[in-house]
C-alpha positions as CSV (number, residue, x, y, z in Angstrom):
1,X,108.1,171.0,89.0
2,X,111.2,173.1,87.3
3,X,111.5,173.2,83.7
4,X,114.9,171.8,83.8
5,X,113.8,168.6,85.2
6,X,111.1,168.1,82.6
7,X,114.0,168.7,79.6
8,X,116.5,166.5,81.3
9,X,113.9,163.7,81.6
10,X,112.9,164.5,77.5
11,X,116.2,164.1,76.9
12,X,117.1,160.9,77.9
13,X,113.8,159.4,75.7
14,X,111.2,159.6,78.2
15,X,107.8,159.8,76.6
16,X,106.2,163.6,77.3
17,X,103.0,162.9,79.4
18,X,104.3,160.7,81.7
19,X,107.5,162.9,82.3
20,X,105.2,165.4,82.9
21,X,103.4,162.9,85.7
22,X,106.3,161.7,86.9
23,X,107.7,165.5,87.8
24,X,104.3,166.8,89.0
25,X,104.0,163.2,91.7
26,X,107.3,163.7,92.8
27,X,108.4,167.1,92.7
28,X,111.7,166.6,91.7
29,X,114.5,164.8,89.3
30,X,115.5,162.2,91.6
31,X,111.8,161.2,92.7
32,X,110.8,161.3,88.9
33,X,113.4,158.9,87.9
34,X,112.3,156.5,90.8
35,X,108.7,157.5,89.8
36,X,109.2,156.2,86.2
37,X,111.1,153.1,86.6
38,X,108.5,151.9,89.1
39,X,105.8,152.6,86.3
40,X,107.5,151.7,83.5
41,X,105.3,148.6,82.7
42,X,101.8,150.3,83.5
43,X,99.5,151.7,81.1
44,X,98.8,155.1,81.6
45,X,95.2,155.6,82.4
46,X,95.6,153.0,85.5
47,X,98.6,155.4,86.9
48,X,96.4,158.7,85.9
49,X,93.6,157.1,88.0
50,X,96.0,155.8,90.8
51,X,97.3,159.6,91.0
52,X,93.9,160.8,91.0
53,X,93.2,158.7,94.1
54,X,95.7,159.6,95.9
55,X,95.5,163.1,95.6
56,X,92.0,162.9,96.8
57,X,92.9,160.7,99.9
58,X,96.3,163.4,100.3
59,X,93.8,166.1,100.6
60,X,91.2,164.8,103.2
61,X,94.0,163.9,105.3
62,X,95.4,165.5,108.4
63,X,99.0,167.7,106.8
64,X,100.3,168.2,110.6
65,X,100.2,164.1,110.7
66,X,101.7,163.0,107.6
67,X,105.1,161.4,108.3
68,X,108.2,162.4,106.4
69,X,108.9,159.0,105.5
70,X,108.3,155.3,105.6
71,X,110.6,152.2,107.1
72,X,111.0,148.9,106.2
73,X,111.0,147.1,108.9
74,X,112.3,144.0,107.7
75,X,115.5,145.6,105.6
76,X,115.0,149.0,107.6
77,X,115.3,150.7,104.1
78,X,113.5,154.2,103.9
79,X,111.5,155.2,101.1
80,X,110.0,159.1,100.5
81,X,106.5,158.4,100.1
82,X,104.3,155.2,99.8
83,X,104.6,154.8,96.1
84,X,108.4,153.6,97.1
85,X,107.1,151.8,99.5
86,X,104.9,149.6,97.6
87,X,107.2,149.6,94.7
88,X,109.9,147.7,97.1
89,X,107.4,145.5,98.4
90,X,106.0,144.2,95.4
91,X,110.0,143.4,94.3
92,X,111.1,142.2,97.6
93,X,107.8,140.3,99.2
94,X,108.4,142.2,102.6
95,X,104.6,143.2,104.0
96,X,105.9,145.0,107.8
97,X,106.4,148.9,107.2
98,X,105.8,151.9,109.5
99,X,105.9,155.6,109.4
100,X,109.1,157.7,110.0
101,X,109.0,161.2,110.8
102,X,112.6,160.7,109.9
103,X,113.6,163.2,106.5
104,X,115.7,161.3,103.6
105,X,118.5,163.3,102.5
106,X,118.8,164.5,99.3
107,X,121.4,162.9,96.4
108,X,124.1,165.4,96.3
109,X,124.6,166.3,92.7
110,X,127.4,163.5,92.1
111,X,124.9,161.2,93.2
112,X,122.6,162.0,91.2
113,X,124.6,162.4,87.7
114,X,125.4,159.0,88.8
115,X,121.9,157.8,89.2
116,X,121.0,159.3,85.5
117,X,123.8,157.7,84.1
118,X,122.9,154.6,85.8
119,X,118.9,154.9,84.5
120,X,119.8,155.9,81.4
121,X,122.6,152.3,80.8
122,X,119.0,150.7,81.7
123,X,117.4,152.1,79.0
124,X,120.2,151.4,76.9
125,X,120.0,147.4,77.6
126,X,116.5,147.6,78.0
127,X,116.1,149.0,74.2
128,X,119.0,146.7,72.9
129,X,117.4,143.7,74.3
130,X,113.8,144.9,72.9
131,X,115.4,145.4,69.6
132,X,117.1,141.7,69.2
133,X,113.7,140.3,70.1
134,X,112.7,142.0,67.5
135,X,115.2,140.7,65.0
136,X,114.8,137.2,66.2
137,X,110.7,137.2,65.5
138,X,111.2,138.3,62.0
139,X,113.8,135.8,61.9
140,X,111.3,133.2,63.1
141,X,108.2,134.7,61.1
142,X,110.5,134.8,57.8
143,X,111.5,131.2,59.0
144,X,107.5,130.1,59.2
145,X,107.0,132.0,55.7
146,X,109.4,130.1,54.0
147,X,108.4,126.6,55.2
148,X,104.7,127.5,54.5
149,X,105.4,128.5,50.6
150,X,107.8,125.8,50.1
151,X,105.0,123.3,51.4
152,X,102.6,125.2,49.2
153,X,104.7,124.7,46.2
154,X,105.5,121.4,46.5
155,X,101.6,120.3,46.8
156,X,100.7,122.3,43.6
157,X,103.8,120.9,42.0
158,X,102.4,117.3,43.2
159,X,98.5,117.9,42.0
160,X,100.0,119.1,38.6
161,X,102.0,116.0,38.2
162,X,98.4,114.0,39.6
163,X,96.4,116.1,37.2
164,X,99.3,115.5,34.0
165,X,99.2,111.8,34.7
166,X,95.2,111.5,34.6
167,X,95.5,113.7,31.3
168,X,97.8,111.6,29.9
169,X,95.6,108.7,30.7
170,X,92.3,110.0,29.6
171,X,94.0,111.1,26.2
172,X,95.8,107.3,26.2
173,X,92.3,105.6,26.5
174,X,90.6,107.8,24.1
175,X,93.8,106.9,21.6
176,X,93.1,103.2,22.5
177,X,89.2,103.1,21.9
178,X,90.2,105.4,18.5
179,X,92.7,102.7,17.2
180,X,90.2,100.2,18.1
181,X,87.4,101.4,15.7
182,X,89.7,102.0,13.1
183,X,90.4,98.4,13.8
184,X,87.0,96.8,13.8
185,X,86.1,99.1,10.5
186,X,89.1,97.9,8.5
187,X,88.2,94.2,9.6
188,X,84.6,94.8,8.5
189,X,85.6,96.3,5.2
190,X,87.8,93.3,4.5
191,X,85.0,90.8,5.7
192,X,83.0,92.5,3.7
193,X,85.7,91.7,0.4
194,X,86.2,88.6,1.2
195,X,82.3,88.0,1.1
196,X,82.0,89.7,-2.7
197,X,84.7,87.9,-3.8
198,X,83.7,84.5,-2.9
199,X,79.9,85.0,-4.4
200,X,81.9,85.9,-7.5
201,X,83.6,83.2,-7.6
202,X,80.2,80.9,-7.0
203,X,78.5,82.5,-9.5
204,X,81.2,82.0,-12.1
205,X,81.5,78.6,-10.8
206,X,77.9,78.1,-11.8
207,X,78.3,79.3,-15.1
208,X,81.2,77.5,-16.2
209,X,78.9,74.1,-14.5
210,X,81.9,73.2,-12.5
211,X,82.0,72.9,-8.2
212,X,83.1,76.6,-6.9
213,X,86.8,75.7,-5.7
214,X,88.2,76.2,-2.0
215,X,88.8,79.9,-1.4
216,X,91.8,80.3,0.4
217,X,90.8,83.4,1.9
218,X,87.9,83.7,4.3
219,X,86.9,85.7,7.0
220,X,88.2,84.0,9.9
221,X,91.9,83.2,7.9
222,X,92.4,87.2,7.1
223,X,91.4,87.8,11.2
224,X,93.9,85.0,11.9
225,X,96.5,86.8,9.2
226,X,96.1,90.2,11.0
227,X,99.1,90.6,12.9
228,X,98.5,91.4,16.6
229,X,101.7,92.8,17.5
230,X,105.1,92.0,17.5
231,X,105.7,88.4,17.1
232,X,108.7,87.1,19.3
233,X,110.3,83.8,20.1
234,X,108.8,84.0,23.7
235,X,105.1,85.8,24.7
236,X,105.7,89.0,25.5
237,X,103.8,88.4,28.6
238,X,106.1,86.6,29.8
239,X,109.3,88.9,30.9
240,X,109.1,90.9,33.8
241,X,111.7,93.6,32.6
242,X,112.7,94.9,29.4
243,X,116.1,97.0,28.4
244,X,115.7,100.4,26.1
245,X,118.6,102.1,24.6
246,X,117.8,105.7,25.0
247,X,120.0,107.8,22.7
248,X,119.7,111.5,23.8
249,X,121.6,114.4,22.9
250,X,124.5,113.4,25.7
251,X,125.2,110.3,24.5
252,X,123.3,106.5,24.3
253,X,121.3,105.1,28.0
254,X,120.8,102.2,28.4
255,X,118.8,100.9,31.4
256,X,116.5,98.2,32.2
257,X,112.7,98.9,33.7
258,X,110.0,96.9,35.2
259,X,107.5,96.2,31.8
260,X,104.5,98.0,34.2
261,X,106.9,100.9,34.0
262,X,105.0,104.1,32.6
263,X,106.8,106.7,30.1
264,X,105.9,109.3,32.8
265,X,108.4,107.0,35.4
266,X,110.7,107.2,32.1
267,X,111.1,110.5,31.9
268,X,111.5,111.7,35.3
269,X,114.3,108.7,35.5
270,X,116.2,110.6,32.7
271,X,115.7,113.8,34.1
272,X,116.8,112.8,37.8
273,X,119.7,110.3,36.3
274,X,121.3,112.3,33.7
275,X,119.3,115.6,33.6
276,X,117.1,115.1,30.1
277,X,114.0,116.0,30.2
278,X,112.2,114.2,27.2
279,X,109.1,115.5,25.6
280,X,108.3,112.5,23.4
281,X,109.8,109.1,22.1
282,X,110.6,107.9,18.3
283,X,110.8,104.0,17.8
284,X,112.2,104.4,14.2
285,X,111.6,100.5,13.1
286,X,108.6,100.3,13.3
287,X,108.2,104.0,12.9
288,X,106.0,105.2,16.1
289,X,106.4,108.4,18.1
290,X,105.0,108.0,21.6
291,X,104.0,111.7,22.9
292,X,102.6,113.1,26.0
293,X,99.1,111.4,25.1
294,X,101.0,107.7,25.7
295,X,103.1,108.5,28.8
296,X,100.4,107.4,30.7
297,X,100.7,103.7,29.4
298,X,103.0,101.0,30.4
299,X,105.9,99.9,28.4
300,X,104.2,96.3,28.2
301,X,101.3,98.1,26.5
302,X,102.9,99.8,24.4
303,X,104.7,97.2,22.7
304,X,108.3,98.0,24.1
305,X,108.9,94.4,25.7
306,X,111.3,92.6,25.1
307,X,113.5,95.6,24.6
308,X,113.2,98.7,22.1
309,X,115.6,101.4,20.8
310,X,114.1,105.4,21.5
311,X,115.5,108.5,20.3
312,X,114.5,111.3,23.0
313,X,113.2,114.6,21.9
């Protein structure tokens, strides 16, 4: 092994152990170069182990017989030493090959400047092509990255909306069951009027010895009297749609919706329509302001049927 070989084969990129291996097998530039490109591909400790076999079987064999070559006899190519040999029949398939006592003839100096520039355009592709490989699996993973954090995000995005709309709906109900005993307590305390005043009438009645007259308000007239809701020419169960006039800050909307509609469906309407994105509602006759507690309720229950005016906020 000459020093020479070892720094041209360091120069062109080869790694330092196996140059070392290569020059050491072979005992030469030209062998090394075939040396490496047959092992290119194998780890390390298999071709240490190979080389340690082979010494071993070099040495226990017979020098005077050992042939200065070996033949193809299929291709009648000629290789230096069985490494080649097995090298070219693992790429080309052929099995019949023979000893030569035959010498191969060194590569003039031409031939082999031509052979390192050949090895070394190998490289060259061979680290090119490893290096778009590269770029396309970050390509790929960066692809598979994206996709999986857009997918994320649009689940979350999905179970916040869920979660919102089941908010809305808890605080709607517990609105609801509020406003209803308010309701039941103001119908109690006007029973409960009603009552006083017709014993005081009764008793005065009995004073003055005359028949208590008629009282023209009872119990079961002021429930009667006690508007329900908005009173209309036709039931408001009976449409099926009802038109709002939305007046936001670009201007008046007007659009007709389904009376099971929800505020929620409302709002994201305005916002994919015409890009408004409502926080609450003001009806100003009668005065109401639905917030994010009542977007969980239909227009029908919320009184906006036949039709209704809202300013957005």
């Amino acid at each position: 092994m000459t020093q020479s070989d070892l720094d041209t084969l360091l120069e062109m990129g080869f790694d330092k152990e196996r140059a070392e291996l290569s020059v050491k097998q072979t005992g030469g530039l030209q062998g090394a170069l075939e040396w490496l490109e047959r092992n290119q591909n194998k780890p390390l400790d298999e071709i240490k182990a190979a080389a340690a076999s082979s010494s071993s079987a070099d040495a226990s064999a017979d020098a005077s017989e050992t042939a200065a070559s070996l033949v193809c006899n299929e291709c009648r190519k000629r290789f230096r030493n069985q490494s080649q040999a097995e090298f070219h029949a693992e790429k080309s398939g052929h099995t019949d090959f023979a000893e030569s006592r035959e010498e191969i003839a060194p590569l003039t100096e031409d031939e082999k400047a031509a052979r390192l520039e050949e090895l070394r355009e190998r490289l060259k592709e061979k680290r090119a092509g490893m290096s778009e490989q590269d770029k396309a699996d970050k390509k790929r993973n960066d692809e598979i990255r994206r996709k999986s954090t857009k997918e994320t995000q649009d689940a979350k995005e999905e179970l916040q909306h869920k979660e919102q709309i089941k908010e809305a709906e808890k605080k709607r109900r517990e609105k609801a069951a509020d406003i209803e005993a308010k309701e039941a307590i103001r119908r109690k305390i006007q029973a409960d009027k009603d009552a006083r005043r017709a014993k005081t009438e009764a008793e005065k009645a009995a004073r003055e010895g005359r028949e208590p007259a008629s009282s023209s308000i009872s119990p079961s007239n002021t429930a009667a009297q006690i508007p329900a809701g908005q009173v209309t020419s036709k039931p408001a169960s009976a449409y099926t749609e009802t038109r709002l006039r939305l007046q936001t800050s670009q201007g008046n909307v007007m659009k007709s919706f389904p009376v099971e509609t929800t505020l929620f469906e409302v709002v994201a309407a305005l916002d994919r329509e015409s890009g408004v994105q409502a926080t609450s509602f003001v009806q100003n006759f009668p005065r109401k302001t639905f917030d994010e507690v009542d977007f969980g309720a239909s227009l029908k229950e919320l009184g906006l049927v036949p039709s209704a005016s809202l300013i957005v906020r």
